[in-house]
LOZATOR-91314 format. One record per residue (C-alpha): residue number from 1; chain; residue in one letter; x, y, z. Coordinates in steps of 0.05 Angstrom, whole numbers. Layout:
<nodes>
<node nr="NUM" kette="A" rest="a" xx="X" yy="Y" zz="Z"/>
...
</nodes>
This chain:
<nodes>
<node nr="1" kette="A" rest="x" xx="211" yy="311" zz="318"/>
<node nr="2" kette="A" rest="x" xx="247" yy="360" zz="268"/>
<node nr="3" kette="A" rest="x" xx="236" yy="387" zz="204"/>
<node nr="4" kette="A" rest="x" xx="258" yy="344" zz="152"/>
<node nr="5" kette="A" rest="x" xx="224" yy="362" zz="83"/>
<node nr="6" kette="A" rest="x" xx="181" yy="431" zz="74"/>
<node nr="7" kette="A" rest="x" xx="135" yy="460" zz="10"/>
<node nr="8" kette="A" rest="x" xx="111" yy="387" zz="-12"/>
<node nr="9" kette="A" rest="x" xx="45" yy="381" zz="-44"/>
<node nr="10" kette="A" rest="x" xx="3" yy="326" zz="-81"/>
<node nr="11" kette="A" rest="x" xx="41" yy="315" zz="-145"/>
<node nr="12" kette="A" rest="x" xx="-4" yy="255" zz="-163"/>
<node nr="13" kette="A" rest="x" xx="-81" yy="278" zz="-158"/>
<node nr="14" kette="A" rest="x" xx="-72" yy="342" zz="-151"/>
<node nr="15" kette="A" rest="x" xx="-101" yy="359" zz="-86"/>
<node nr="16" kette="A" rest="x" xx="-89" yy="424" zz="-54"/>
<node nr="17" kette="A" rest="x" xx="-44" yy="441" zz="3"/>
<node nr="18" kette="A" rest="x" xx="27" yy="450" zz="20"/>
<node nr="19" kette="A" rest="x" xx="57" yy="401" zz="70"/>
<node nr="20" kette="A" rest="x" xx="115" yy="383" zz="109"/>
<node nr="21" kette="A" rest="x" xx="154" yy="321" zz="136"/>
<node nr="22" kette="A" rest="x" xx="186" yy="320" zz="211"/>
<node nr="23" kette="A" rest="x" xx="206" yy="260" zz="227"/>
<node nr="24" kette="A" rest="x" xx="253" yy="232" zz="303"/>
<node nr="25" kette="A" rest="x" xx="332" yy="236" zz="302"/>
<node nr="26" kette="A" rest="x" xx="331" yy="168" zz="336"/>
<node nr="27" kette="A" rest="x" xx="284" yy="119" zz="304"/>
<node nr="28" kette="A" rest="x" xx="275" yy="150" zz="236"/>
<node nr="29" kette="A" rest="x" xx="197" yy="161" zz="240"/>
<node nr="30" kette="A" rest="x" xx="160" yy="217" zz="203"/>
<node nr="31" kette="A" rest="x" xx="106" yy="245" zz="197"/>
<node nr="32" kette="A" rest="x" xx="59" yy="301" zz="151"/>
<node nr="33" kette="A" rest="x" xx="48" yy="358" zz="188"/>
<node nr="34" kette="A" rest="x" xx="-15" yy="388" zz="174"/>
<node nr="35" kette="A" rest="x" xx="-51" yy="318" zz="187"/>
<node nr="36" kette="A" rest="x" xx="-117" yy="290" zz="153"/>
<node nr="37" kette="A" rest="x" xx="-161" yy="281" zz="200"/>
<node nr="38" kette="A" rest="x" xx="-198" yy="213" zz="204"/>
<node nr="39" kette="A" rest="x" xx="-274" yy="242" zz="196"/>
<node nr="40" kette="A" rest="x" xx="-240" yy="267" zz="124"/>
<node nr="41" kette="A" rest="x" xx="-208" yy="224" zz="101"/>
<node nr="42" kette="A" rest="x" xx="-268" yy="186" zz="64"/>
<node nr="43" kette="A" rest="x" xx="-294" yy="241" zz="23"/>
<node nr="44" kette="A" rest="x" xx="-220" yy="264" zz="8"/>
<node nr="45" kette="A" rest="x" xx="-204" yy="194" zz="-18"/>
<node nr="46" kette="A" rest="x" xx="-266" yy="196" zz="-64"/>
<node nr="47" kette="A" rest="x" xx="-253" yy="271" zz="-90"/>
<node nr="48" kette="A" rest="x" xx="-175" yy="261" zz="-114"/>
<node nr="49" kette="A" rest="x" xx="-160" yy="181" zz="-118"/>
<node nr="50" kette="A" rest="x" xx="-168" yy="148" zz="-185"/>
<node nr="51" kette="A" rest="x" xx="-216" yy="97" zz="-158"/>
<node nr="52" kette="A" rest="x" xx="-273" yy="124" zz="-183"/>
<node nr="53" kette="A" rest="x" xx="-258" yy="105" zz="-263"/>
<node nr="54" kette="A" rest="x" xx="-247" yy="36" zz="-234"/>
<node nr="55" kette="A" rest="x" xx="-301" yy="-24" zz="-261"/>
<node nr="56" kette="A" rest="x" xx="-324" yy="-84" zz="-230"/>
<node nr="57" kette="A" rest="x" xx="-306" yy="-124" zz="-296"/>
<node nr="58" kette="A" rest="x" xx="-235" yy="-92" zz="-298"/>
<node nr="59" kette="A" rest="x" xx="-219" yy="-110" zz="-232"/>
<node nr="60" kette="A" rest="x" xx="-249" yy="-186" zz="-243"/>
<node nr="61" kette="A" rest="x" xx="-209" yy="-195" zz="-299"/>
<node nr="62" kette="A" rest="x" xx="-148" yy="-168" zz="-260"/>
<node nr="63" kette="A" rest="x" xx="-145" yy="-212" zz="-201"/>
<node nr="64" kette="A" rest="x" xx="-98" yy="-265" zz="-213"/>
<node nr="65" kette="A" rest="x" xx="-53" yy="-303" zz="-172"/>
<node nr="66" kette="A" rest="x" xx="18" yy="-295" zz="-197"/>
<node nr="67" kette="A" rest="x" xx="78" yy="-346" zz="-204"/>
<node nr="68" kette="A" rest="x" xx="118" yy="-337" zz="-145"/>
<node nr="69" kette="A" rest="x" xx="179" yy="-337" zz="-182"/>
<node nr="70" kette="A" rest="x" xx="153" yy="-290" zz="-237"/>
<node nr="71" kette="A" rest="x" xx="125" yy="-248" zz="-179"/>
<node nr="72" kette="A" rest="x" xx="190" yy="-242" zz="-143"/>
<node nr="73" kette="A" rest="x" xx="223" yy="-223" zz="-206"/>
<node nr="74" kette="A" rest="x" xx="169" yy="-162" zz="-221"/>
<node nr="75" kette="A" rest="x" xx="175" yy="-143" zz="-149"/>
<node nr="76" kette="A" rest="x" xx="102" yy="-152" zz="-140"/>
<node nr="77" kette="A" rest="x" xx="100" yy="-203" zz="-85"/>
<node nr="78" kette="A" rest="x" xx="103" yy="-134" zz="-26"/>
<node nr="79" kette="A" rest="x" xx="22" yy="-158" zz="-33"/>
<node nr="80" kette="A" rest="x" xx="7" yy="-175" zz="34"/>
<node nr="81" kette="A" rest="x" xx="-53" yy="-227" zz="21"/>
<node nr="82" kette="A" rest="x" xx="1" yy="-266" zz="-20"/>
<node nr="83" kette="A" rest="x" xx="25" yy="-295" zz="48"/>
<node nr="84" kette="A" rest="x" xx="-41" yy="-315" zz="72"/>
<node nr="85" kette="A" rest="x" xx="-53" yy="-399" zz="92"/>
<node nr="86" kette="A" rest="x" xx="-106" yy="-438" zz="48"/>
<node nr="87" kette="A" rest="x" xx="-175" yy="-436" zz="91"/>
<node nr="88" kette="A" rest="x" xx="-158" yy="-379" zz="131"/>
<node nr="89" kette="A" rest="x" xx="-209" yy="-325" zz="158"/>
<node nr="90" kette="A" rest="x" xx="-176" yy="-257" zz="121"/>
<node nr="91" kette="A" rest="x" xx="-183" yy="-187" zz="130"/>
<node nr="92" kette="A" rest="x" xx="-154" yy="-148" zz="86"/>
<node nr="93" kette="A" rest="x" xx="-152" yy="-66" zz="110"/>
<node nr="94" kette="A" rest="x" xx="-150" yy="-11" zz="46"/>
<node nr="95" kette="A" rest="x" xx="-186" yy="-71" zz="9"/>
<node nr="96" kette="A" rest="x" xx="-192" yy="-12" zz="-54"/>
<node nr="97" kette="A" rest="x" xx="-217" yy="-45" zz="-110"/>
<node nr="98" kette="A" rest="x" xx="-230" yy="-110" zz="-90"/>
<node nr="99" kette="A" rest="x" xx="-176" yy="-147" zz="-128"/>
<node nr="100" kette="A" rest="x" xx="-142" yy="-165" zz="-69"/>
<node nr="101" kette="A" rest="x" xx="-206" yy="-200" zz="-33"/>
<node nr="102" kette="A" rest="x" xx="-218" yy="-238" zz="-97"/>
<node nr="103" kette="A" rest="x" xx="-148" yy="-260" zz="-89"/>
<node nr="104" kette="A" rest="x" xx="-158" yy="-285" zz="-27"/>
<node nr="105" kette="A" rest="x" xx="-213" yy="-325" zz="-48"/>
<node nr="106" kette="A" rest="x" xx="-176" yy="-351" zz="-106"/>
<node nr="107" kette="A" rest="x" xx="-126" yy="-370" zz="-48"/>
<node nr="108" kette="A" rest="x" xx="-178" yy="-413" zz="-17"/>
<node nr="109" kette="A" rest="x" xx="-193" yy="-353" zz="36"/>
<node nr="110" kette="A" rest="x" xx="-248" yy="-322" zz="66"/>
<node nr="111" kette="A" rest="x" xx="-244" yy="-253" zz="53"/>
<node nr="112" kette="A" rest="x" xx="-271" yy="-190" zz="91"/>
<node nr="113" kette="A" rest="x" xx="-252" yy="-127" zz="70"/>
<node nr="114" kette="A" rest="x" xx="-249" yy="-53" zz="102"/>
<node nr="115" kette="A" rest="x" xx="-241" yy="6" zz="59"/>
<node nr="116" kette="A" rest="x" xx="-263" yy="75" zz="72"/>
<node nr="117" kette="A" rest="x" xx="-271" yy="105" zz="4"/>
<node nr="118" kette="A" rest="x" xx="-344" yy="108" zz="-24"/>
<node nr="119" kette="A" rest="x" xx="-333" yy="87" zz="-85"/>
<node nr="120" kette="A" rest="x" xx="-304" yy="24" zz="-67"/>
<node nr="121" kette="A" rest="x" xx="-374" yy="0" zz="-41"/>
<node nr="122" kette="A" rest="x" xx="-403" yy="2" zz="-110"/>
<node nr="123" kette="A" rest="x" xx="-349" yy="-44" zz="-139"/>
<node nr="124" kette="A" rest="x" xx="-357" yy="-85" zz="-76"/>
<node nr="125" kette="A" rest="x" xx="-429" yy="-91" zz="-88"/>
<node nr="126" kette="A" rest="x" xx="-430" yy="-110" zz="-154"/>
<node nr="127" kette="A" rest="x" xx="-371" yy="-161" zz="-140"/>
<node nr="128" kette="A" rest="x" xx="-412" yy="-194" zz="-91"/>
<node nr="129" kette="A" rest="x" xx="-348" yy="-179" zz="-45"/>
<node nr="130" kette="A" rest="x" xx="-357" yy="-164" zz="44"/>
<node nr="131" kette="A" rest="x" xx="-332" yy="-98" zz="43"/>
<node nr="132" kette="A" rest="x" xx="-347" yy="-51" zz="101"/>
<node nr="133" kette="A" rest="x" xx="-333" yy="24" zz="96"/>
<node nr="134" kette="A" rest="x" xx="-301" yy="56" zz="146"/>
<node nr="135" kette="A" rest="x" xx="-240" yy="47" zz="183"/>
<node nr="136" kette="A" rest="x" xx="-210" yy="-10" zz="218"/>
<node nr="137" kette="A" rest="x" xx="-219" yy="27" zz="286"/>
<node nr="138" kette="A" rest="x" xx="-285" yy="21" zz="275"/>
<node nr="139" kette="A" rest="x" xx="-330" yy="-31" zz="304"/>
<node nr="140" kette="A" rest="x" xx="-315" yy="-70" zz="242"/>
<node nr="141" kette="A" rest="x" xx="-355" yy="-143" zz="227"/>
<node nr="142" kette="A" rest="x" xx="-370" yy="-140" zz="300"/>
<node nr="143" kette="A" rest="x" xx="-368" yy="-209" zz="325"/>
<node nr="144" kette="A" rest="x" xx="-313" yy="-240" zz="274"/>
<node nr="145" kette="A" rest="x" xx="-236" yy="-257" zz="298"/>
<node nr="146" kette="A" rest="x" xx="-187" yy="-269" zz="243"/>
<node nr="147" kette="A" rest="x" xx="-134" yy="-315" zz="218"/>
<node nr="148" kette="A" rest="x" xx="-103" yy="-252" zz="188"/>
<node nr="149" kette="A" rest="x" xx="-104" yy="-181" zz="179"/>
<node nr="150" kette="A" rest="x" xx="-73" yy="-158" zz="115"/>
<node nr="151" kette="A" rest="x" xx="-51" yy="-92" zz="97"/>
<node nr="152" kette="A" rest="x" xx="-17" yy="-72" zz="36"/>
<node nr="153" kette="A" rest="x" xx="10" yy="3" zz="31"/>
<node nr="154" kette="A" rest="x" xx="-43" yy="20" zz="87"/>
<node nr="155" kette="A" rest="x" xx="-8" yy="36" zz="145"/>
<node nr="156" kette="A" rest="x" xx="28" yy="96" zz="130"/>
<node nr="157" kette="A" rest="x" xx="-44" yy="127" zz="104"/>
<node nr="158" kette="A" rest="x" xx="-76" yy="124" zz="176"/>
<node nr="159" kette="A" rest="x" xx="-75" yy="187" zz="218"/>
<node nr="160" kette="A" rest="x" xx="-61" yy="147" zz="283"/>
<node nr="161" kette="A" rest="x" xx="-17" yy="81" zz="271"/>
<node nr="162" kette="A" rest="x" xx="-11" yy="60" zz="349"/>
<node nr="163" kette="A" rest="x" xx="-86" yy="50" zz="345"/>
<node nr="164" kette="A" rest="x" xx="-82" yy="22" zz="279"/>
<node nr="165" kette="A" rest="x" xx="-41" yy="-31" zz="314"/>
<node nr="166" kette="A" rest="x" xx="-81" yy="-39" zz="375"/>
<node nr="167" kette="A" rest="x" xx="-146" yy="-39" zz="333"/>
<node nr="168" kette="A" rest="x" xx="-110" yy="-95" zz="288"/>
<node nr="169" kette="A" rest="x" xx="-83" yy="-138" zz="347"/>
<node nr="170" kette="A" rest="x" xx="-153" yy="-137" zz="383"/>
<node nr="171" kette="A" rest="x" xx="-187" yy="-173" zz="319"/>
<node nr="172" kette="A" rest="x" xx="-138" yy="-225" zz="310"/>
<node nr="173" kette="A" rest="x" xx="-151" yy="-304" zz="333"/>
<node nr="174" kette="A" rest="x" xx="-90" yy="-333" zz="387"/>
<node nr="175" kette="A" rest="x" xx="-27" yy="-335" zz="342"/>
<node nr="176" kette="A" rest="x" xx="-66" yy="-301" zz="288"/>
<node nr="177" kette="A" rest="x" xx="-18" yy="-273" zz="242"/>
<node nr="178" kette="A" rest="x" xx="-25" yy="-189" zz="214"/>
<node nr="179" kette="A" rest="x" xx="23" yy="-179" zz="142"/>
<node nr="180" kette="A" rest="x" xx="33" yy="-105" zz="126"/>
<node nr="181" kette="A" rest="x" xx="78" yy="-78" zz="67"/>
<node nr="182" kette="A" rest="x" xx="92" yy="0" zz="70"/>
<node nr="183" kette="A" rest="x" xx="142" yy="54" zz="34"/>
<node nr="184" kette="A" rest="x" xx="211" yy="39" zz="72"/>
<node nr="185" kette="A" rest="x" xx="238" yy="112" zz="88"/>
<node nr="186" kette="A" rest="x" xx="314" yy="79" zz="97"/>
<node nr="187" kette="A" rest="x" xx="302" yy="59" zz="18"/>
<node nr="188" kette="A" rest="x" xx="371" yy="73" zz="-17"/>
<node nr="189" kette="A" rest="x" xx="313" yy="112" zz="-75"/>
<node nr="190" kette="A" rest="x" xx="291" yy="168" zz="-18"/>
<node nr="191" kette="A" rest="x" xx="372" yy="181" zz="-3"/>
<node nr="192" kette="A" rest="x" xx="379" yy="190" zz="-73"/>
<node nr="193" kette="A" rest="x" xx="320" yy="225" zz="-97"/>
<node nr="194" kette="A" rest="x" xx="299" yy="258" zz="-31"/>
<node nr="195" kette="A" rest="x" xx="243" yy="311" zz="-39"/>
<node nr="196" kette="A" rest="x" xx="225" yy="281" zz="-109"/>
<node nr="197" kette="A" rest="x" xx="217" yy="217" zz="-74"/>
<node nr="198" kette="A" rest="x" xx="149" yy="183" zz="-99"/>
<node nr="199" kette="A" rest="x" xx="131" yy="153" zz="-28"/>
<node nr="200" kette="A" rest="x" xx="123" yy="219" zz="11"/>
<node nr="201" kette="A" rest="x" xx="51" yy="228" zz="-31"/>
<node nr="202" kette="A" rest="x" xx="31" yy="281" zz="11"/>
<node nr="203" kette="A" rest="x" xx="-23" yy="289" zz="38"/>
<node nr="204" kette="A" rest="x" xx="-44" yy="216" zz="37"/>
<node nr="205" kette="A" rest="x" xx="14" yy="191" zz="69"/>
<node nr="206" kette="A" rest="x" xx="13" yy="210" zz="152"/>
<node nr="207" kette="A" rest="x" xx="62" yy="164" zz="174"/>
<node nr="208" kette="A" rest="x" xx="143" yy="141" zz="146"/>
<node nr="209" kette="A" rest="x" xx="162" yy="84" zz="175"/>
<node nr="210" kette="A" rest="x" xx="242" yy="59" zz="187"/>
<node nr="211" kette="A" rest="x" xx="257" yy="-9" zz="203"/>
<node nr="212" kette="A" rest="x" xx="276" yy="10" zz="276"/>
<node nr="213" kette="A" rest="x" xx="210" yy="48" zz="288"/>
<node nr="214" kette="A" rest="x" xx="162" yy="-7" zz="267"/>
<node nr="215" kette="A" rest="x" xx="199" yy="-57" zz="307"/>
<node nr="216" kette="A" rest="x" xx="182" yy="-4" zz="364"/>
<node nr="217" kette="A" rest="x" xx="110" yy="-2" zz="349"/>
<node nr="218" kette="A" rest="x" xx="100" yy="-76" zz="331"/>
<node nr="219" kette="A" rest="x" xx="137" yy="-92" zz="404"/>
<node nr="220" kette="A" rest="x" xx="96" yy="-44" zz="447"/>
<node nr="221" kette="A" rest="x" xx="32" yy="-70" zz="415"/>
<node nr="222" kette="A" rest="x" xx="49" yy="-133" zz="429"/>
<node nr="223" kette="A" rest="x" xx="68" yy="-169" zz="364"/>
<node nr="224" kette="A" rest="x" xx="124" yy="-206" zz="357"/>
<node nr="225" kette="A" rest="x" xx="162" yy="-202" zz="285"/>
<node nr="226" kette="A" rest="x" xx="172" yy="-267" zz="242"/>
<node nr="227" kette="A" rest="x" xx="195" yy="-231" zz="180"/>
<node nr="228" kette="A" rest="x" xx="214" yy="-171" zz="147"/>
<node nr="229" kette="A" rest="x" xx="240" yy="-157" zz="86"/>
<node nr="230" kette="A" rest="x" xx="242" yy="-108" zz="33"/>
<node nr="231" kette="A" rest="x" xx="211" yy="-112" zz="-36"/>
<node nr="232" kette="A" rest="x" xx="226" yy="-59" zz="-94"/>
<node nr="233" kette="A" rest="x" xx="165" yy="-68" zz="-140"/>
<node nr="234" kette="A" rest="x" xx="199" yy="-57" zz="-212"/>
<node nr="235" kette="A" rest="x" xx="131" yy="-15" zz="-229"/>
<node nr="236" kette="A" rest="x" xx="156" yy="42" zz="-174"/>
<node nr="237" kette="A" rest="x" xx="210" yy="45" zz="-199"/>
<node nr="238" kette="A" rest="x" xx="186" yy="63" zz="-272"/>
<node nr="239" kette="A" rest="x" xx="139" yy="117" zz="-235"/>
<node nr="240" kette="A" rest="x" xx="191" yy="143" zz="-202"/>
<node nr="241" kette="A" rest="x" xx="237" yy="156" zz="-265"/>
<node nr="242" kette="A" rest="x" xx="188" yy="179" zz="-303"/>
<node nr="243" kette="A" rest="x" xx="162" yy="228" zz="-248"/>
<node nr="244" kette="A" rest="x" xx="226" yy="257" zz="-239"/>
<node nr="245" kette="A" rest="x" xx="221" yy="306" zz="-296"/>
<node nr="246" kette="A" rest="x" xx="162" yy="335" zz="-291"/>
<node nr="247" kette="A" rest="x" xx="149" yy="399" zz="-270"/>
<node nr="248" kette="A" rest="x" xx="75" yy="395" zz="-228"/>
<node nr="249" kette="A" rest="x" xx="40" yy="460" zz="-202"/>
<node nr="250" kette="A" rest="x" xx="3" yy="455" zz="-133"/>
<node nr="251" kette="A" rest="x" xx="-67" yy="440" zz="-156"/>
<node nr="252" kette="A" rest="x" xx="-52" yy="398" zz="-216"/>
<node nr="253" kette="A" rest="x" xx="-53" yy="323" zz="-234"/>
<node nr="254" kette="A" rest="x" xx="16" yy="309" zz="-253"/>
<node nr="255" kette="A" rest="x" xx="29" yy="289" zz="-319"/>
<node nr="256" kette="A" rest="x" xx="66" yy="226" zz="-316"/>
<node nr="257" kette="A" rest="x" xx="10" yy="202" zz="-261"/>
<node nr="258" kette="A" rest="x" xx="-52" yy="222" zz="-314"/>
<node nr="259" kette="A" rest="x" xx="-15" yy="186" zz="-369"/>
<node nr="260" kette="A" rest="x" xx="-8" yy="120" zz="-321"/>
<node nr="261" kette="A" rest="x" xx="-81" yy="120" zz="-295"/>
<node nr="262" kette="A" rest="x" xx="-104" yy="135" zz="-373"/>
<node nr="263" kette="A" rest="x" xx="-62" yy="72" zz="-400"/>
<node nr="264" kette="A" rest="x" xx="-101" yy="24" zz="-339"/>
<node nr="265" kette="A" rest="x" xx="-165" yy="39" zz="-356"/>
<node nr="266" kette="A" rest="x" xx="-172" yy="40" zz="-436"/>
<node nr="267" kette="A" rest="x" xx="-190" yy="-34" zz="-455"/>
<node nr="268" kette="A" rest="x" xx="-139" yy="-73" zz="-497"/>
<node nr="269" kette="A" rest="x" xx="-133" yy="-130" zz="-530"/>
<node nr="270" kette="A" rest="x" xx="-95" yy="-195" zz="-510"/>
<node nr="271" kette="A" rest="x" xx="-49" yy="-190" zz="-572"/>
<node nr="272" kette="A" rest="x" xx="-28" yy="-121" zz="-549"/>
<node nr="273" kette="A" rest="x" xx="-23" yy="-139" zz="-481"/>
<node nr="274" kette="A" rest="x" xx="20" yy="-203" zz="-498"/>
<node nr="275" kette="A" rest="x" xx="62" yy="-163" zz="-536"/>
<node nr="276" kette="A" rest="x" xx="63" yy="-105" zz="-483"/>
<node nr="277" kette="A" rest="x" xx="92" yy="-151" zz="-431"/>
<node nr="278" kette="A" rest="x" xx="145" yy="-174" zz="-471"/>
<node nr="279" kette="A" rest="x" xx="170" yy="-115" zz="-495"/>
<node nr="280" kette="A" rest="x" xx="163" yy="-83" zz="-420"/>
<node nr="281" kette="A" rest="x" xx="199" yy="-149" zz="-401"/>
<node nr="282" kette="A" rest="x" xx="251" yy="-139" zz="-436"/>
<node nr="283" kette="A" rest="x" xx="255" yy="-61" zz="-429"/>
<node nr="284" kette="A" rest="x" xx="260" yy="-71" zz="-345"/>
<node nr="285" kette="A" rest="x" xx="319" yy="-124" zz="-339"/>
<node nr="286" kette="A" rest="x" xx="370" yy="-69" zz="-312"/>
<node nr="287" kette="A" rest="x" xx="311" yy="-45" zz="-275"/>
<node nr="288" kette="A" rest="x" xx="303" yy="-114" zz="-250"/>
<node nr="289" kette="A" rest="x" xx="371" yy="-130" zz="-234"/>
<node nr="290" kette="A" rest="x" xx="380" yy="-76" zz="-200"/>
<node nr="291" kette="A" rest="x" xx="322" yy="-80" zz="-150"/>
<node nr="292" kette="A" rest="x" xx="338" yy="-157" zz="-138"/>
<node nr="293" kette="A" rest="x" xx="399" yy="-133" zz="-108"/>
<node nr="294" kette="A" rest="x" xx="377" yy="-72" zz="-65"/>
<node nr="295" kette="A" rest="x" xx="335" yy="-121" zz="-34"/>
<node nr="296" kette="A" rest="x" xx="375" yy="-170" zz="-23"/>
<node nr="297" kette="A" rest="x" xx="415" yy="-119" zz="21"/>
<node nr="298" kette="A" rest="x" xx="357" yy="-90" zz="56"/>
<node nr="299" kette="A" rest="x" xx="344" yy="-26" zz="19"/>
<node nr="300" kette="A" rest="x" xx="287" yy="-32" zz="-24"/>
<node nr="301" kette="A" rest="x" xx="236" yy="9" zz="-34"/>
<node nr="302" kette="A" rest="x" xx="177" yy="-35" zz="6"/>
<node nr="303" kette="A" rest="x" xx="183" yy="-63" zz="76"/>
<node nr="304" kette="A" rest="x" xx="136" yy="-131" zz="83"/>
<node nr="305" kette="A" rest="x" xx="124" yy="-153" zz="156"/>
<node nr="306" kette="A" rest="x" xx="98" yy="-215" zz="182"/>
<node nr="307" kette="A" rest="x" xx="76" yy="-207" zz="250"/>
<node nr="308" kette="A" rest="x" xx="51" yy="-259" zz="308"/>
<node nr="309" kette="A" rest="x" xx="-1" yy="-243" zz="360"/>
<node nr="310" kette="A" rest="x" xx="40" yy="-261" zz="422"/>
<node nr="311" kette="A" rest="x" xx="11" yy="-236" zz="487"/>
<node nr="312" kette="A" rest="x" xx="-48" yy="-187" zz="510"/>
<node nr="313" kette="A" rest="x" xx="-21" yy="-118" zz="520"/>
</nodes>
C-alpha cells in the first residue's frame, strides 16, 4: 500500500479527525488510514449522520418504486434491492431508514434488514419494519438463509470487507444471489476532481474499491460475477458541483451538505414538488447526458454488482 491522499477530513458532518488514503499499485484498492473500529462505529453513526431528523412518515411517503426507464435516466437505479426477484427472502445490509425494506415489500419481498445506527431502530419500530442492529458479522436472524443480500453504498463503510464477504456468502440459499453498489475509485469524477472528490467521505468510508480489486475479493470468497456496471446517480453529481466551492474547516458541517439535508426534511407541498421536478428536470439534461455516456463506457461514478453463490470456500 502507498500513500495516495493525506490531510482529508469529514467535509459533510463535520466530524473530527484528519485522515489519509493508501491504496495498492496493482489492483487499485484503498483504504483510510486511521480506521474506525467496528465496536465504534454505532455510536459514531448516531453522533454525525443526518439520520436522526429522519421520520417514520417521511420515509413512508418516500418509498416508491420508480419507472425503470425514468430511473435509469436519474441515475437512481445503483439501488441494489431494485434487482431483487418477486417472492424472494431479502436482506438488505445498511437498511438506514427503512425506505429500502419497504421497497422490497412493495416488490413483493420479504424484507430483513441490518443496520447498526441507533436511531434507525426507532424508525424501524414504528414502521413495523425487521430491522436488527448491529452488523452483518453478527449472528444476524440466526436461523434464516436468503434469496439475496442487498447492499447499497455499504461496502466501502465496513472496517473489514473480506469478512463482510464471507459473512454475506455464509447467509445466502444455493445460487442465492448478493447485489452491492459502491463509489467506483476508477470514476472519470475522482481523476478529475481528486482530493475534492465527494466519495472519499472520510472517516466513514474504510474501503475504495476498483473494478479489478472487487473481482479479486468476490473470486476468493467464492462468488462468481453475473454483472457489473456503473451507474452515475445525476444527484452526485449536483453534490459534487456544488461542494466544490466551499471552503469547510475540520470540525464543521459543510455548507452545501447542511443546505441539502435542510431542503429533505422541511415538508412541502405537491404543487411545489411537481413544479420542483420539472424545473430540476429540465435544469440536469447536460448533467444527464453526460452521465448516460460515462456509463456507458464504464466510468461512472457507482459500480453495481450482481453476484452468484457458486461453491463453498
Amino acid at each position: 500500500m502507498e500513500l495516495y491522499l493525506y490531510g482529508l477530513f469529514d467535509d459533510r458532518y463535520g466530524a473530527p479527525g484528519r485522515y489519509s488514503i493508501y491504496h495498492c499499485g496493482k489492483c487499485g484498492f484503498g483504504e483510510t488510514h486511521p480506521r474506525l473500529k467496528e465496536s465504534e462505529i454505532g455510536k459514531f453513526y448516531a453522533k454525525y449522520y443526518p439520520l436522526s431528523k429522519t421520520t417514520s412518515a417521511t420515509i413512508r411517503d418516500s418509498a416508491k418504486i420508480p419507472n425503470r426507464f425514468y430511473s435509469w435516466l436519474c441515475g437512481t437505479d445503483n439501488a441494489a434491492h431494485y434487482y431483487i426477484s418477486p417472492k424472494s427472502k431479502v436482506l438488505d445490509i445498511g437498511s438506514g431508514s427503512g425506505r429500502s425494506l419497504l421497497e422490497i415489500e412493495k416488490l413483493e419481498g420479504e424484507a430483513y434488514g441490518v443496520e447498526p445506527d441507533p436511531n434507525a431502530q426507532k424508525i424501524a419500530e414504528k414502521l413495523g419494519l425487521n430491522v436488527y442492529q448491529g452488523l452483518i458479522t453478527d449472528n444476524v436472524f440466526p436461523g434464516e438463509m436468503f434469496d439475496y443480500i442487498t447492499a447499497s453504498q455499504v461496502i466501502e463503510h465496513d472496517p473489514d470487507p473480506e469478512t463482510f464477504m464471507k459473512a454475506v456468502y455464509k447467509r445466502l440459499k444455493d445460487r442465492g444471489r448478493a447485489i452491492f453498489s459502491f463509489p467506483n475509485t476508477e470514476s472519470l469524477s475522482q481523476k478529475i476532481f481528486k482530493e475534492k472528490w465527494i466519495h472519499w467521505h472520510v472517516p466513514y468510508h474504510c474501503n475504495f474499491f476498483t473494478k479489478k480489486s472487487f473481482i479479486l475479493l468476490a473470486d476468493s470468497v467464492g462468488f462468481k460475477i453475473k454483472k457489473m456496471i456503473t451507474v452515475t446517480p445525476n444527484d452526485w453529481t449536483v453534490i459534487q458541483l456544488l461542494m466544490l466551492p466551499q471552503n469547510t474547516k475540520e470540525g464543521k458541517m459543510g455548507s452545501a451538505w447542511s443546505m441539502i439535508n435542510e431542503s429533505k426534511v422541511k415538508p412541502r407541498s405537491i404543487i411545489f414538488k411537481v413544479l420542483k421536478n420539472i424545473i430540476i428536470f429540465i435544469a440536469l439534461m447536460p448533467i444527464t447526458i453526460t452521465n448516460r455516456l460515462i456509463d456507458i463506457f464504464g466510468w461512472g461514478e457507482s459500480l453495481l454488482v450482481i453476484m452468484e453463490k457458486e461453491n463453498e470456500k
